[in-house]
N, C-alpha and C positions, 0 to 999 in steps of 0.2 A: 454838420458834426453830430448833432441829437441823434441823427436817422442813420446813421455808420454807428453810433452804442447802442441804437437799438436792434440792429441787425447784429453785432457782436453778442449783444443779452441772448438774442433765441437761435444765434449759431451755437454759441456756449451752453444752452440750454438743449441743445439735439445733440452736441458731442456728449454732453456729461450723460442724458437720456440712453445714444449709440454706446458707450462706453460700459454704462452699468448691463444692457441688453449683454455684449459681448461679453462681460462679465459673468454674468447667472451661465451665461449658453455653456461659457465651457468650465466653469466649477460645474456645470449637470451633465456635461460631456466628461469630465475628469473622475466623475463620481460612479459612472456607467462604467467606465473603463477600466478603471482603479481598479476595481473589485476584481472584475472578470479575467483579468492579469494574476489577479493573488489567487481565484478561485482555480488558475490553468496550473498555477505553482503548486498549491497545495493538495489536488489531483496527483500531479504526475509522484509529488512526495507519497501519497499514499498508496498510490499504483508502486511503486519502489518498497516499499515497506511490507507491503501483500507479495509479492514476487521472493524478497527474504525472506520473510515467516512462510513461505509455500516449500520453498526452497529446505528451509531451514528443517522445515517439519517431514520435508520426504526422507533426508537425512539421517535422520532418528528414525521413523520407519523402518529405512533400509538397514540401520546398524541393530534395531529390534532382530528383524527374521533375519540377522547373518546370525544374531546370538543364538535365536530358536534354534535354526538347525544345524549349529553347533551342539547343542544340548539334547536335539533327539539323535543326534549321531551316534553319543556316548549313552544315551537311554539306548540305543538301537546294538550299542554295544554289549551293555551289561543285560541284557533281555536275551542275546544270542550265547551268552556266558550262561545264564541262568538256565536257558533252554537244554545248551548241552549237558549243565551238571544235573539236570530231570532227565534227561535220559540216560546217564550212567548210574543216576537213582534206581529207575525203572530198570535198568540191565541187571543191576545190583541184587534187589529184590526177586528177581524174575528166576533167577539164580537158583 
């Protein structure tokens, strides 16, 4: 009977040794991976975020130079107005 407790002492004694080993292994396995999981998430969110603000920003761009050359239209307009009342200046005078 002695020598069956003492073989249950250092069976108990290698589970509980096995048990904390399997332990550490995969909190250090949980802990590798954890991360690297959060680091794929927080990538692709930023990769999303850079694509809007890229997006976003060409937008405004393009609604810029639509205004420009709406406005040197009307510059291209009042220029060709101006041009011709200088020449009926010049006729005027020439007179």
């Amino acid at each position: 009977m002695k020598n069956n407790t003492k073989i249950r002492k250092v069976l108990f004694n290698e589970i509980s040794l096995m048990t904390g080993i399997v332990a550490i292994a995969v909190v250090v396995v949980l802990f590798i991976v954890g991360p690297d999981a959060q680091l794929k998430e927080d990538i692709s969110l930023i990769h999303q975020d850079l694509n809007y603000i890229k997006t976003n920003h060409l937008k405004h761009i393009e609604d810029d130079i639509k205004e420009i050359n709406i406005k040197n239209e009307k510059q291209d307009d009042i220029l060709i107005k101006i041009n011709e009342s200088l020449v009926r200046i010049e006729t005027l005078l020439d007179r």
